[in-house]
N, C-alpha and C positions, 0 to 999 in steps of 0.2 A: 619767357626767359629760358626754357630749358633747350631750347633748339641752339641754343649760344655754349652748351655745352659739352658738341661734338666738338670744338675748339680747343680745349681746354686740357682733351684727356694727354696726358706728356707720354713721350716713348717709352718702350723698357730699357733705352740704351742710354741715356739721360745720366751725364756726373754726376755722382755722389754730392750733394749738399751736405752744408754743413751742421753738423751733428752736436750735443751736447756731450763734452766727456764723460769716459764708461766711469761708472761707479766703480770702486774702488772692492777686485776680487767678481769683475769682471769676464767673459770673456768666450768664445768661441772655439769647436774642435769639431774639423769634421772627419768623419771618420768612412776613407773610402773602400767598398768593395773592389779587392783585384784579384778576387780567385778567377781560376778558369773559364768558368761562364762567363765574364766581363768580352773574354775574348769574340764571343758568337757576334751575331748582326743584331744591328739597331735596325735595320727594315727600312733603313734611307740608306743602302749605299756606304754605311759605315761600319764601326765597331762600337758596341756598348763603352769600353774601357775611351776611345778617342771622343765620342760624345759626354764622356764625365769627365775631360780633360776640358773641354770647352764651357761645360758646368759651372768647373770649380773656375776657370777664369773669369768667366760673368760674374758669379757672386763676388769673387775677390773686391774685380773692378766700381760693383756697387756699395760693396762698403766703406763707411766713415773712416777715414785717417785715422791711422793710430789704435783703431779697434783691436784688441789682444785674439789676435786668429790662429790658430794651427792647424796641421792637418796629420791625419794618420791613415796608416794603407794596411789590411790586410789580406794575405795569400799571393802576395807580390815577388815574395821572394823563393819560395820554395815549391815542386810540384808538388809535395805533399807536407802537412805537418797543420798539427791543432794549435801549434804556439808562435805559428808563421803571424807576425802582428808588428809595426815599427812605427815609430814616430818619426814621418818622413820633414816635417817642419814645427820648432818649437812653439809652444801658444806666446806669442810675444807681439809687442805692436807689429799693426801692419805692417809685412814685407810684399807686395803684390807680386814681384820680381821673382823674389824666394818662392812664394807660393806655387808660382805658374811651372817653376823651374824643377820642384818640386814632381809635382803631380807628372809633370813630361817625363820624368824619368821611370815612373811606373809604369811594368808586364806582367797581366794577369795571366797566374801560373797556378796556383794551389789549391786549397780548402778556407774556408770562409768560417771563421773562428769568432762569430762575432758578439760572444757574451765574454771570451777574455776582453775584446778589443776597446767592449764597452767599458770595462773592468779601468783595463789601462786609461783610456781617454778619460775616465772621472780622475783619476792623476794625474794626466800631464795639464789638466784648469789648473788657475791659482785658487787657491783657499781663500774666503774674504775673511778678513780681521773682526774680532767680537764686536758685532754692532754693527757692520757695513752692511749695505744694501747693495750687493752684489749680483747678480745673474748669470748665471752659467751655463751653456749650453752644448751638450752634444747634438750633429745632425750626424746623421748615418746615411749614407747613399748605397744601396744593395739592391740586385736582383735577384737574389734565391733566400734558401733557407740556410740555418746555421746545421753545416755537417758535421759538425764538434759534437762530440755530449759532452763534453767536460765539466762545460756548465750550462745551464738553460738561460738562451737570451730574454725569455721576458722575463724570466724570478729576478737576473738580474740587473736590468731596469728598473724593477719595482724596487729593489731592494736599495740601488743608489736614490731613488727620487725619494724615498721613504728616510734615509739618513743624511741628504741634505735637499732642505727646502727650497732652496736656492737653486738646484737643479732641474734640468729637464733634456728628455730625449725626445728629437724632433725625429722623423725618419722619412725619406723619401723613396718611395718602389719605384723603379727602374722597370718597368716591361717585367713587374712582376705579377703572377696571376693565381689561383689557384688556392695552395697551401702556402705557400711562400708570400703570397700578398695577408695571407692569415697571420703571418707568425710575425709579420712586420708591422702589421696593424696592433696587435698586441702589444708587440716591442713600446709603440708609441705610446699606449694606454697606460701601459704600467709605470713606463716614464715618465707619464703629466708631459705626454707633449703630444706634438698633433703629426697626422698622417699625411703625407702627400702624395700622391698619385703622378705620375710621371708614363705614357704611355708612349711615349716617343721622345727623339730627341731635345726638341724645339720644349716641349714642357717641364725636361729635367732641368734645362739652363734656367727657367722659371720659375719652377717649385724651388730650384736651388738657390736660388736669387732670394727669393719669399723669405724661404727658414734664414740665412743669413743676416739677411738683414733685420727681420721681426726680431732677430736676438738682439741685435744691436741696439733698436730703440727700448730697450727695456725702462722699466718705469723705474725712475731718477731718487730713492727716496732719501729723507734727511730727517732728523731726529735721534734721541737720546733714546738707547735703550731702556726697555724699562719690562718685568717682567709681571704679567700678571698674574692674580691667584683663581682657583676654581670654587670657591665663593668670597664669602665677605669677610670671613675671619684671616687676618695676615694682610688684606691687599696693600701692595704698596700705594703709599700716600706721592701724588702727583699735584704740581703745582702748573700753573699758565706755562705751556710752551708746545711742542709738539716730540711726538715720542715711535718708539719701533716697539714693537711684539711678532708674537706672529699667534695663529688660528687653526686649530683643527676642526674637523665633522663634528656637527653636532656636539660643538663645546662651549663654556661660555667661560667668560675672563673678568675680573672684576679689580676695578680699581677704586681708592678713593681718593676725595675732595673737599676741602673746608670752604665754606660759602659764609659770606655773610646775608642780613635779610634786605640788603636792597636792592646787590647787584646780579644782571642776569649770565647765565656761564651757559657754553656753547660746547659741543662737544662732536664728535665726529670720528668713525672709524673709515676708513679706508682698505679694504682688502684688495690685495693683487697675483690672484693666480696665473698659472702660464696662461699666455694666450691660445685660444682654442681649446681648453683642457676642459674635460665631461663634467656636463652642469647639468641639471632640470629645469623645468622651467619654475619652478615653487620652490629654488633653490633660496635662501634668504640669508641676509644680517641683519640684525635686531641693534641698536643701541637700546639703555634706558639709563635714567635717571634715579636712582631709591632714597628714600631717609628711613628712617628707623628699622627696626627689623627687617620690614620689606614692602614699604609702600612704594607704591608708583608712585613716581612724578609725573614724569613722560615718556613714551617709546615711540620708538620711528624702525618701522622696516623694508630694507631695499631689497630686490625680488630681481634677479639675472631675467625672467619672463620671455626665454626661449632656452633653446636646447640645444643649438648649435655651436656653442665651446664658450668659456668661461672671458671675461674682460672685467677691469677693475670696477669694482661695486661701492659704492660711500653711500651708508647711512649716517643720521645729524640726530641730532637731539637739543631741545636748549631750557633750562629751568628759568623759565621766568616770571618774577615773583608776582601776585596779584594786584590789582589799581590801588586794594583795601588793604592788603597786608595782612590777612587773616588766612592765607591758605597755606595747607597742610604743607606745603613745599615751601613758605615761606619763611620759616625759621632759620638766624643762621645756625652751623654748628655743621657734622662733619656728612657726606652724601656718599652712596656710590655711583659707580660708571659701570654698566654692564655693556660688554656684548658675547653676541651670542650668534654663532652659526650653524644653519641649521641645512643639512644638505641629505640627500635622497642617496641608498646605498648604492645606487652604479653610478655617484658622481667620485668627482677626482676625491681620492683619498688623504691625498699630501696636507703637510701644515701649510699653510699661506700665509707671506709676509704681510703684516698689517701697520698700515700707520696712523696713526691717533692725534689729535689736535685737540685742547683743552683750551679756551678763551674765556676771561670774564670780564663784562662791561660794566664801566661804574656810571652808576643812576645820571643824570640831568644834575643840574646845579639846581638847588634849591628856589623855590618859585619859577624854575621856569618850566613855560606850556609848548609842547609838542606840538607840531602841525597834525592836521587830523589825518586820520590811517585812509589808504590807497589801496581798496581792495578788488578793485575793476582793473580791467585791462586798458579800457578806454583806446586810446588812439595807438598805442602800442599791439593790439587782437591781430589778425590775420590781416586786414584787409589796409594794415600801415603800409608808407609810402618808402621801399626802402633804396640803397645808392645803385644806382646802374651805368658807372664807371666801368672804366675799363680795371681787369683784374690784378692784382698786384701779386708777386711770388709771395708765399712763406713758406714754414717750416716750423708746423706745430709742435710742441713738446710733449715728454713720458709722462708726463703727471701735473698736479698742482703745483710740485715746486720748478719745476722749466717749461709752465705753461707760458706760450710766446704771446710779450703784448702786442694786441691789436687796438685799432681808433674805429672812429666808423669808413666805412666803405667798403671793397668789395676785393677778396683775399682771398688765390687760390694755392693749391697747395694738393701733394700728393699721398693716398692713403695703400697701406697692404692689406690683405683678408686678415681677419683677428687683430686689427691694431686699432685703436683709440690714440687720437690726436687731442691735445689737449691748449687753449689760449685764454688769453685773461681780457677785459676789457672794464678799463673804470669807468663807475658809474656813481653820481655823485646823490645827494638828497633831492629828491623831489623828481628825481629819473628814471629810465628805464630803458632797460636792454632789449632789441628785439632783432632774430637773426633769421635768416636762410641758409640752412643748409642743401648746396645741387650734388649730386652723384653724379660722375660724366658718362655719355654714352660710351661704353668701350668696349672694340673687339671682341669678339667671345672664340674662345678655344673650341677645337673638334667635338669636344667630350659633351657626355648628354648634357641638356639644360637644363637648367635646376633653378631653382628661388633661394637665394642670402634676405640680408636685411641691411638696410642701413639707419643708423639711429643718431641722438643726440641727446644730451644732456647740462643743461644747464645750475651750476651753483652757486652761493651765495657768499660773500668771502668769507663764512666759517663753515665753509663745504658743505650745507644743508645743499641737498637738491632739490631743486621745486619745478623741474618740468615736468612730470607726471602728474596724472589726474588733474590737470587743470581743467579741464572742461570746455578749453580751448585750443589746444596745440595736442598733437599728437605726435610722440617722441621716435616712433618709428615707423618704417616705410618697408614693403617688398623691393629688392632688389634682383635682378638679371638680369645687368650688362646693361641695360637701357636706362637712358636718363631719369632718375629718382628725385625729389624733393623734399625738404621740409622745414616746417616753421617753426619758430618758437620765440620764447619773449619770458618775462618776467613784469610782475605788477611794478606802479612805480614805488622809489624807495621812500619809505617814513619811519621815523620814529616811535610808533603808536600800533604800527603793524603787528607791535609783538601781541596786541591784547585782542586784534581776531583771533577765528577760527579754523580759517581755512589753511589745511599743510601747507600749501605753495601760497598762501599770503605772509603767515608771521614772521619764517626766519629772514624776508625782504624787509630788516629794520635797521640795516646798517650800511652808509656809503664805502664803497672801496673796488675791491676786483673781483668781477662776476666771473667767473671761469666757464667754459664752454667745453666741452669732448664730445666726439664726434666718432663715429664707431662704427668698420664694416665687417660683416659679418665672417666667420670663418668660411662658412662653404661657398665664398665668392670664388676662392683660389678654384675651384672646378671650373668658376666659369668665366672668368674675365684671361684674357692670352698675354694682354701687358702684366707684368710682376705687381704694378701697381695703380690705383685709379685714381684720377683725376675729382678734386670735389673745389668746390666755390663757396665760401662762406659771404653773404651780402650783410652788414654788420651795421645798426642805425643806434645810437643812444639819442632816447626822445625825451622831450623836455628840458626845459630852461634848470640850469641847477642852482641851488639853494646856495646859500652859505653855511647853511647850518641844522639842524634839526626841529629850532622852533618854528611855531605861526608865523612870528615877524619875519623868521630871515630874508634878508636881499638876495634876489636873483643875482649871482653871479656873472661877470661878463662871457668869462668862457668856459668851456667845459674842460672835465679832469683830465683829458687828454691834449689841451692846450690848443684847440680848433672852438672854431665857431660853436656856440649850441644849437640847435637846434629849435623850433619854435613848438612855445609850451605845448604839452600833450591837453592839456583842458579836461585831465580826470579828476571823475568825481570822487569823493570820498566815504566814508562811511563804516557803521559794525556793523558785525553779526552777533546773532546771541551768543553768550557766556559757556558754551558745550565743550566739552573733552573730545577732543579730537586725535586719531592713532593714523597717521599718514603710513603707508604703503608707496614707495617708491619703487617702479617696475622698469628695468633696462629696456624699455623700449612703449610699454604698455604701461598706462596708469590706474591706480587702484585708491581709492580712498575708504576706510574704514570710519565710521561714526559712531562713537562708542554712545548708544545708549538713543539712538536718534533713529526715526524713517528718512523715508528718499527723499521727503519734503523739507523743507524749513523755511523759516520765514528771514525776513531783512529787519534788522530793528537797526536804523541810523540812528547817530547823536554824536555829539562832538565831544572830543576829550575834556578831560575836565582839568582845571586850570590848579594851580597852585601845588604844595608838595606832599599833598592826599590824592597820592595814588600816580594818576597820569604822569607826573612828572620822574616816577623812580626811576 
């Protein structure tokens, strides 16, 4: 199958598709070098300043309608001066027109002021309004170093990304080398944004293309403010719905929850730093669950598990009550919600927008008995039969909430370095989801070659991720330019899964939208020469679905997507023993944690137990 995916990889000169509207407090500024050195040779036959004319035309032409773009120039106007800096186009919906006409009319003449300029360009963004999920982005296009001391460009970088979280500085060197590739490498760092390397022409229209557009798909978010406390005394009380906060280094944020003792609640953080921004690989989020002073319930924690720049991380958590009703999380009465982030000191500094999902399920109707739990892979493992259809377009989305639906079959679609694509597929009782992910082969740039990664992620509709540590699928791949793969799947859905053991079996106990993201690594941008790579998701829902969650229910005639189902998977069912279980969820690499347990265990099947003792809550 992978030889089918020299095919597939799309141009870099490929229309703009269409995009989800910017979130609101949105928006784009790039801010271009026109001092004197723009004037020298580009080493083709040209000028630095007329190859960053053609730059900013590419990215223009690749961005989404309507995106809120501006551009600013400085050292354009004067042969000398530190406060030579102007807003040559307002940040306003797209003008390509305006833009291009714009930039044409810039002659590098001056000094290169580029920590006022950064200064100004954090003003000429829109502000987002209390509660938005906005994203705003400076890209700086420069070949030297800031001759100004007026003020130091990376204090202030650090200093805008540090007073609004919502920002970032992207910066791309030009046939910059030396100190000058130093001081811009910085620049990016301290901004929580990423560096691009540009060593000729052909790569700045590329890298510039990249940072533009990466701004533009920013992650979509929706929910109620709501602000967390730094432990448990004050926190605000949060009821069923989905919420914003945001996260600093090694902080933790505490909310609470009134439960009753039958129903189970579902919980889930979501953080989103800029893309590419310095992570570790033991970089982590924590949820948990507490009742009284400070017992555990449960915790779950998800692990970035590389170091090549940051991408949105969701850890899950979910209380649910025991078969007998005697455990210590079974009471109702009031809970917390903890998270907690924990990051190594040379990662990104910045708070990060986070968003939170709180769900509570109410029990089964009384007497009735669950189908029995699905904690095999069975026909859905590796070696399932999946569509080999010809490809259809899409245009995956920023997040959970404009993740694009899918059905089964076989869905291509285009990815950037550091971006996470994100689609939904319903999956009903008694189902299960199982995909491929292809990387296309593409082009590779002059520049050394290097290894990325390409990954995926699978979650459950109350964003628990369960493709890690399965022991089956492996979430991440080497990438370099050459055709990549991979697999993944989820157990089928049941009812009854909540009372295994295994991370990526329980929180699979509820029909709806399994979401998929799919994620290529930052340091592709070194090596792939199109702005963007081509990937094929092959998409199968296995299994005849249910009507419902009990033993009896009827097989449905069609599946939740309104197509044929598929013919049953024939998994088996079964428990595991009664152990506490701490899942580690790893951005690429999975990890599982046994609290209390060896590498061994055994299998103990049996079937749910019937009536409204226990199984049925």
């Amino acid at each position: 199958m992978l030889l089918a995916l020299t095919a597939v990889a799309l141009p870099a000169a490929s229309a703009p598709r269409a995009s989800p509207s910017a979130a609101e407090g949105s928006g784009l500024v790039m801010v271009l070098d026109s001092s004197g050195s723009m004037a020298g040779s580009d080493g083709a036959g040209s000028t630095r300043i007329a190859a960053a004319r053609n730059a900013v035309g590419t990215v223009v032409d690749a961005l989404p309608a309507g995106y809120p773009t501006g551009l600013r120039v400085y050292g354009a106007d004067k042969p000398k001066g530190c406060d030579d800096t102007r807003l040559a186009q307002p940040v306003a919906p797209l003008d390509r027109d305006g833009l291009k006409k714009a930039v044409a009319g810039v002659t590098p003449k001056g000094d290169t002021p580029i920590g006022l300029s950064l200064t100004k360009a954090a003003q000429d963004l829109p502000r987002p309004a209390a509660g938005a999920g906005g994203k705003r982005t400076i890209v700086l296009v420069s070949d030297g170093t800031d001759t100004c001391k007026t003020s130091q460009a990376c204090q202030v970088a650090s200093q805008l990304a540090a007073s609004s979280p919502d920002l970032h500085v992207d910066v791309v060197g030009f046939q910059a080398t030396g100190a000058s590739r130093s001081q811009l490498e910085c620049i990016a760092k301290s901004g929580n944004g990423q560096y691009y390397d540009a060593p000729d022409a052909a790569s700045l229209a590329r890298q510039l293309q990249r940072a533009g557009q990466l701004s533009a798909a920013g992650y979509r978010f929706r929910g109620t403010q709501v602000s967390g406390m730094d432990d448990r005394k004050g926190a605000p009380v949060v009821r069923p719905g989905q919420y914003l906060d945001s996260i600093g280094p090694n902080e933790k944020r505490y909310y609470a929850v009134d439960l009753d003792a039958a129903s189970a609640a579902d919980f889930s953080a979501t953080v989103v730093p800029p893309p590419g921004a310095a992570v570790d690989t033991l970089d982590t989020v924590r949820t948990q669950i507490v009742s009284g002073a400070d017992g555990s319930c449960q915790s779950s924690t998800a692990m970035f598990g590389q170091r090549e720049g940051a991408t949105p991380l969701t850890s899950a958590v979910s209380r649910i009550p025991s078969q007998g009703g005697t455990g210590t999380c079974d009471k109702a009465g009031r809970y917390g919600l903890v998270v907690e982030r924990r990051a190594d000191p040379g990662s990104d500094a910045a708070r990060w927008p986070m968003e939170l999902m709180f769900h509570v399920e109410q029990p089964l109707a009384k007497g009735a008995t669950p189908a029995q739990s699905a904690p095999e892979y069975g026909a859905g493992g590796k070696a399932a039969t999946l569509p080999t259809t010809q490809p259809k377009d899409v245009t995956g989305g920023t997040g959970f909430n404009d993740a694009r639906p899918l059905g089964p079959g076989v869905w291509r679609d285009q990815i950037l370095p550091a971006q996470t694509l994100w689609y939904k597929v319903p999956v009903s009782w008694g189902q299960q989801l199982r995909y491929d992910v292809e990387f296309a082969n593409a082009p590779r740039s002059g520049q050394s070659i290097r290894t990325s990664f390409g990954s995926t992620q699978v979650y459950t509709p109350f964003r628990a991720p369960v493709g890690s540590g399965t022991g089956v699928f492996t979430p991440q791949v080497p990438y370099s330019g050459r055709p990549a793969s991979l697999s993944m799947g989820t157990v089928p859905v049941s009812w009854s899964n909540r009372y295994e053991t295994y991370p990526t079996v329980i929180p699979v106990h509820a029909k709806g939208d399994f979401y998929i993201a799919v994620t290529l690594g930052a340091r592709s941008a070194q090596i792939a020469q199109n702005p963007k790579i081509g990937v094929v998701l092959r998409v199968a829902v296995l299994g005849r679905a249910k009507a419902g969650p009990e033993v009896a229910a009827a097989d449905q005639d069609e599946a939740p997507d309104g197509g044929s189902s598929p013919a049953a998977s024939g998994t088996t069912g079964g428990h595991w023993p009664a152990i506490r279980v701490a899942g580690v969820s790893v951005g690429g690499l999975g990890v599982l944690l046994l609290a209390g347990l060896g590498l061994s265990y055994g299998w103990a099947r049996r079937k749910p137990r019937s009536g409204s003792g226990g199984a049925a809550r």
